[in-house]
Backbone as numpy.savetxt, mean C-alpha at the origin, in Angstrom:
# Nx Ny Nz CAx CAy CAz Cx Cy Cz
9.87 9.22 4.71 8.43 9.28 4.63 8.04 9.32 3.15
7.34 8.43 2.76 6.54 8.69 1.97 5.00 9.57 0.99
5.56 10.29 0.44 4.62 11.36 0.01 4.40 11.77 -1.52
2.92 11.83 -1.58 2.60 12.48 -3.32 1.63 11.14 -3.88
1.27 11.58 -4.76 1.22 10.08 -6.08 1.15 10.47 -7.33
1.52 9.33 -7.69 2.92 9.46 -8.96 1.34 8.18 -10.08
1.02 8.44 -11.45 0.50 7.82 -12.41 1.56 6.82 -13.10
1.59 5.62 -13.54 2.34 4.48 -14.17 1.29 3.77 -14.93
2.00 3.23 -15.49 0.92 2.53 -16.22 1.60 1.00 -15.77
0.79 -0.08 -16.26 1.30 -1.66 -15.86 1.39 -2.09 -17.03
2.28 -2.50 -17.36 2.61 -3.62 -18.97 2.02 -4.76 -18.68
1.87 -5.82 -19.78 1.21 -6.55 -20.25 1.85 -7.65 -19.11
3.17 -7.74 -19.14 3.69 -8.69 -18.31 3.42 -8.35 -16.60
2.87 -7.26 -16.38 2.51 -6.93 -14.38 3.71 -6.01 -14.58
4.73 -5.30 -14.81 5.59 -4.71 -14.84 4.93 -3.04 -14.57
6.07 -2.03 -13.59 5.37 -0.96 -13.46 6.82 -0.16 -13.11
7.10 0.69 -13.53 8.08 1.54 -12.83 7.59 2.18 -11.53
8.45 2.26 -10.68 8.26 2.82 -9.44 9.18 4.15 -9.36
8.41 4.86 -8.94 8.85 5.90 -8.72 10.48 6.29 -7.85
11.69 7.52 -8.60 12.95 7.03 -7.99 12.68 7.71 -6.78
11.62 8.72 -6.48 12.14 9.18 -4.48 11.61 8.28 -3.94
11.08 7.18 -4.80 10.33 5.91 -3.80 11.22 4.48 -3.27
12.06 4.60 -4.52 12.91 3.55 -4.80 14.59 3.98 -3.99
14.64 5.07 -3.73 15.65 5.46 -3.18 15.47 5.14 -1.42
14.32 5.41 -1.34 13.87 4.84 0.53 13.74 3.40 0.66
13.34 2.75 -0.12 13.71 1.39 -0.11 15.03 0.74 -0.41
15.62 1.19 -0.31 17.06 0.28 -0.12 17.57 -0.79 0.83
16.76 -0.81 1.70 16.99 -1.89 2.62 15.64 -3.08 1.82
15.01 -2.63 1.35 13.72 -3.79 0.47 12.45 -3.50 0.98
11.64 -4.23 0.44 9.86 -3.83 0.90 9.03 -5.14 0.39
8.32 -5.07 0.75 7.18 -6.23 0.65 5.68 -5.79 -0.03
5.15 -6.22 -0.93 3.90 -5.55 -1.09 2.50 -7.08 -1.15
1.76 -6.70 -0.43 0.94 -7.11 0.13 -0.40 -6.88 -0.18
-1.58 -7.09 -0.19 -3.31 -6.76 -0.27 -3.33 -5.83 0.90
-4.40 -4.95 0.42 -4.62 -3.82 0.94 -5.49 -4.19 1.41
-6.03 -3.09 2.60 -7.73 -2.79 3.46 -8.92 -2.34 2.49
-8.29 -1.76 1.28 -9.19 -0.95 0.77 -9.22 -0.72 -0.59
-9.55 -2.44 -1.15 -9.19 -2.84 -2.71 -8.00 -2.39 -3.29
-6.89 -2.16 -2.82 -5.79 -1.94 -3.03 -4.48 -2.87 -2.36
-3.13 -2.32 -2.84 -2.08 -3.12 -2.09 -0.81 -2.21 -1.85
-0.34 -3.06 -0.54 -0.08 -2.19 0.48 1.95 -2.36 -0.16
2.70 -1.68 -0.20 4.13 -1.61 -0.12 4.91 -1.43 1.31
4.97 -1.91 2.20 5.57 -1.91 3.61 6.95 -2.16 3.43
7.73 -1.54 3.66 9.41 -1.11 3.95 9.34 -2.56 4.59
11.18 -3.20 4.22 11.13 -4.26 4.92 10.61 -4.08 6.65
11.48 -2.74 7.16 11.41 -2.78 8.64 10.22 -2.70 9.19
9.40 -1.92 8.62 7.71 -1.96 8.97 7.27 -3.64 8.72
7.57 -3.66 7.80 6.61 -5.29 7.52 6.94 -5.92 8.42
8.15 -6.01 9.10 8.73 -6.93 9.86 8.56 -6.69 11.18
7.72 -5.29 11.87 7.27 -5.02 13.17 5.85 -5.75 12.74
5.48 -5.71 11.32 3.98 -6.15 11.10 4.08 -7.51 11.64
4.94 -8.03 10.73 5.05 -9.63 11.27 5.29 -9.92 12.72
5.90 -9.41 13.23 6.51 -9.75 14.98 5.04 -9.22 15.57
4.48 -8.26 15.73 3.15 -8.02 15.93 1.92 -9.10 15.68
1.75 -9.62 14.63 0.48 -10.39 14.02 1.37 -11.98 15.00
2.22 -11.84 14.95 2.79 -13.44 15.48 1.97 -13.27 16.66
2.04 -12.26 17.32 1.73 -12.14 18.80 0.39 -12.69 18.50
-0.42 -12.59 17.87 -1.86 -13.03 18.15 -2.48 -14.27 18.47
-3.32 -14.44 18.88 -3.92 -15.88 19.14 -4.32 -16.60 17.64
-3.54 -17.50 17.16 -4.45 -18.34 16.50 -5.43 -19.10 16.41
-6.21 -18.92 17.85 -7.14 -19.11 18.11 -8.71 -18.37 17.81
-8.11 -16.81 17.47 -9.01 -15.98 17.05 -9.43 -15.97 15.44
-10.22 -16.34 14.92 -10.19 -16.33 13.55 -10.33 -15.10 13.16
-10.45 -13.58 13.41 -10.41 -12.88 13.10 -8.55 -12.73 13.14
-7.83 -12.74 14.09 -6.11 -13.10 13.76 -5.90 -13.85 12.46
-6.25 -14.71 12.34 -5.92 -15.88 11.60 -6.28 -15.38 10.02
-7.52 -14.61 9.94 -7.76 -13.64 8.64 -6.80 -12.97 8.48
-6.41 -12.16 9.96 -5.46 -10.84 8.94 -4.27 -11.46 8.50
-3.70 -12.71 9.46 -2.54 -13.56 8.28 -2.80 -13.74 7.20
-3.82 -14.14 6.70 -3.98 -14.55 5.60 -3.97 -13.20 4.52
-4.14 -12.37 4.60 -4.27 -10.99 3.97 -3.02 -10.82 3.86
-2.60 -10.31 5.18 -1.09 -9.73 5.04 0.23 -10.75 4.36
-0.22 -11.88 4.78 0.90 -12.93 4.38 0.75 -13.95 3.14
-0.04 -14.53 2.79 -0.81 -15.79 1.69 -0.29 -14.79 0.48
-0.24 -13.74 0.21 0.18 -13.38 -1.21 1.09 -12.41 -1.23
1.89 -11.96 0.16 3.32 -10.80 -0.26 4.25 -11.54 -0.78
4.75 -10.52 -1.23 6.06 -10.77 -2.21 7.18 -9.71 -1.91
7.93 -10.45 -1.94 9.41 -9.17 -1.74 9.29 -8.03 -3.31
9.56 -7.31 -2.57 9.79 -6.32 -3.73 11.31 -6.37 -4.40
11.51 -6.32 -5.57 12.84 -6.39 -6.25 12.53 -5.13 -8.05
13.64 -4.40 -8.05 13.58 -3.27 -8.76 14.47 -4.08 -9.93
13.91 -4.12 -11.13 14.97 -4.57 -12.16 15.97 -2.87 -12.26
16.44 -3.03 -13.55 17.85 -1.88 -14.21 17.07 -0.72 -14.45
15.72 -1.49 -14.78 15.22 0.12 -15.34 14.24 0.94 -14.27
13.80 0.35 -12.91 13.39 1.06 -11.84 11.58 0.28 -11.83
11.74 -1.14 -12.19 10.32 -1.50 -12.73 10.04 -2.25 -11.22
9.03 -2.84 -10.69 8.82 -3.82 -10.20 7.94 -4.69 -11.06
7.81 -6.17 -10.64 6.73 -7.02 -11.15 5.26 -7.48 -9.90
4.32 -7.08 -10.34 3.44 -6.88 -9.78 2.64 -8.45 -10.24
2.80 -9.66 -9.18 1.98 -10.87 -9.20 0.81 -10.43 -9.68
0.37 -11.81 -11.33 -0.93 -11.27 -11.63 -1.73 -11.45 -10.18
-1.88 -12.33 -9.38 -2.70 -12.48 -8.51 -3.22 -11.15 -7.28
-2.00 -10.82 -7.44 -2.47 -9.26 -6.70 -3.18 -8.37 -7.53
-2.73 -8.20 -9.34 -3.58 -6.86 -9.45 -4.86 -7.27 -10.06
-5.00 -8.68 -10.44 -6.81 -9.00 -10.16 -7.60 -8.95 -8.86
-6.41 -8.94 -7.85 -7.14 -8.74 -6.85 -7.69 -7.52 -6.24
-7.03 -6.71 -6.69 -7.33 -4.72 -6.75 -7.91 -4.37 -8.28
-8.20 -5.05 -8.65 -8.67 -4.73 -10.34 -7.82 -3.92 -11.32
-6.16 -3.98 -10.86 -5.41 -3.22 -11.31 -4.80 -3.72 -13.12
-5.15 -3.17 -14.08 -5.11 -3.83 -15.53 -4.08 -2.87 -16.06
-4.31 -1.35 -16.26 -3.60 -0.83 -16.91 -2.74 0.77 -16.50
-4.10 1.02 -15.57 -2.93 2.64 -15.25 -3.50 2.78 -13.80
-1.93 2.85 -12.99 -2.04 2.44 -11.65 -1.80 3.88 -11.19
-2.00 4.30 -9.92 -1.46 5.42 -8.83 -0.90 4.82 -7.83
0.40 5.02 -7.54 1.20 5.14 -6.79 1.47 5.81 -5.62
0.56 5.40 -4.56 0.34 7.08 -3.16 1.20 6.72 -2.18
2.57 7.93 -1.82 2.73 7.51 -0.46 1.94 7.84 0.57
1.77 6.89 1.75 0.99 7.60 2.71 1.53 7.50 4.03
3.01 8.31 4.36 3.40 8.05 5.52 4.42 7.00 5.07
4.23 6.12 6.05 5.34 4.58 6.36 5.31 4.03 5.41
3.87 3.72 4.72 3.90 2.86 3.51 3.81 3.32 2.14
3.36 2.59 1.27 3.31 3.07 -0.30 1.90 1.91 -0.58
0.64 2.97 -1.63 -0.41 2.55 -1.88 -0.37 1.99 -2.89
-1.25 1.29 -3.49 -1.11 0.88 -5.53 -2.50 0.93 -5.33
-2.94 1.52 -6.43 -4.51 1.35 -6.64 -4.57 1.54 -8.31
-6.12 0.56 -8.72 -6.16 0.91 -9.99 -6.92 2.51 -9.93
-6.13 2.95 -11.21 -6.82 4.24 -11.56 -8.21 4.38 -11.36
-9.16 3.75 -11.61 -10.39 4.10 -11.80 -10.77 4.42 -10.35
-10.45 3.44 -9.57 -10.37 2.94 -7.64 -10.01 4.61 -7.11
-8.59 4.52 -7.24 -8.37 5.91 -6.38 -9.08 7.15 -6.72
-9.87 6.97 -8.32 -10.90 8.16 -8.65 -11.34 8.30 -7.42
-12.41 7.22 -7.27 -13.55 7.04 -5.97 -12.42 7.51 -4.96
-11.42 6.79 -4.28 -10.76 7.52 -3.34 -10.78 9.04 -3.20
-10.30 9.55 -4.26 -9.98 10.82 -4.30 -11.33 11.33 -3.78
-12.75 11.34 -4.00 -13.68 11.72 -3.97 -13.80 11.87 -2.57
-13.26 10.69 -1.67 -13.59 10.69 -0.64 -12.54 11.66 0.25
-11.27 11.62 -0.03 -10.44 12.54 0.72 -10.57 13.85 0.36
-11.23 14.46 -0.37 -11.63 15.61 -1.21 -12.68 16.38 -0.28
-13.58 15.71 0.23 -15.00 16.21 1.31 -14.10 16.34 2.14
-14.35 18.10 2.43 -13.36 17.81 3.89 -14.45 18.39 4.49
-16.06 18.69 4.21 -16.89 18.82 5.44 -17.59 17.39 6.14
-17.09 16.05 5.48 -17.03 14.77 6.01 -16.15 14.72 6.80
-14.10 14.94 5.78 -13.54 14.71 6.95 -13.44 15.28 7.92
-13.67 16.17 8.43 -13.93 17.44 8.98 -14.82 16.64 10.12
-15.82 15.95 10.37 -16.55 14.86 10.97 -15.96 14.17 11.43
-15.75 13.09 10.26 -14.75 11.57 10.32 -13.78 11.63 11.42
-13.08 12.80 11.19 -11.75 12.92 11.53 -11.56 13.49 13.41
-13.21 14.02 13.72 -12.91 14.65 14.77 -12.89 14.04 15.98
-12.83 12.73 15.55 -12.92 11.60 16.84 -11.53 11.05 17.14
-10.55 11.48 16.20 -9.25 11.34 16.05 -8.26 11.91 17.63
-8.97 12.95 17.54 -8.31 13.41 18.86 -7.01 14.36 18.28
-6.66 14.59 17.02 -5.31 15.04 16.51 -4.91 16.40 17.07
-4.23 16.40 17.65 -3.71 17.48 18.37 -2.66 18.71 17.18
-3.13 19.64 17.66 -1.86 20.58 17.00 -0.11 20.71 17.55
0.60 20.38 16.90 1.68 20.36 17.23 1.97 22.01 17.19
2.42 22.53 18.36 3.68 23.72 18.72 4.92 23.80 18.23
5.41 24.74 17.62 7.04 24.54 17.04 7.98 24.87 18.76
């Protein structure tokens, strides 16, 4: 599981170190992808690959299907760690999250977030109200787990 977030900055070339309790769960590989939420998404190969067997299932007939291919698929890239623990981040993805110079790194669960710094400010703002989420959240149904 993925958990915390970790500050990096991005070099001139898209280059970013990734974090090592992050890089140690990926050993089988990961994919990173456009996000829901001006951000981009890091999916473990095995997740990406229920993603993919899942989205296949859809009608290409639905153009709302046919969007989320295009999101999830038109710009992932395999993830690959050089010697020093860096990935390279396609310019095309971090103009596409407005990501230039100092990124956050969030796990959230299954996946791993990238957002530009300024972005997850506003995020933060929002996971911070907890008499919103406190609202938001109560339609969730989340049950308390018993030990």
């Amino acid at each position: 599981m993925f958990l915390g977030e970790y500050k990096h900055t991005v070099d001139e070339k898209g280059r970013m170190v990734f974090p090592a309790c992050f890089r140690d769960l990926l050993q089988n590989g990961a994919f990173i992808s456009l996000g829901f939420d001006d951000n981009l998404i890091v999916w473990p190969s095995s997740i990406f690959e229920m993603i993919r067997s899942r989205i296949n299932t859809l009608s290409i007939t639905d153009p709302d299907a046919r969007l989320l291919r295009r999101v999830v698929f038109s710009q992932a890239v395999r993830v690959e760690f050089d010697k020093t623990g860096r990935i390279l981040l396609p310019q095309t993805l971090r103009d596409a999250v407005s990501l230039h110079e100092n990124a956050v790194i969030s796990g959230v669960g299954e996946t791993i977030e990238i957002w530009a710094d300024e972005l997850w400010q506003d995020q933060r703002k929002v996971i911070q109200n907890g008499k919103a989420n406190s609202e938001r959240f109560a339609r969730l149904d989340l049950p308390l787990l018993e030990p």
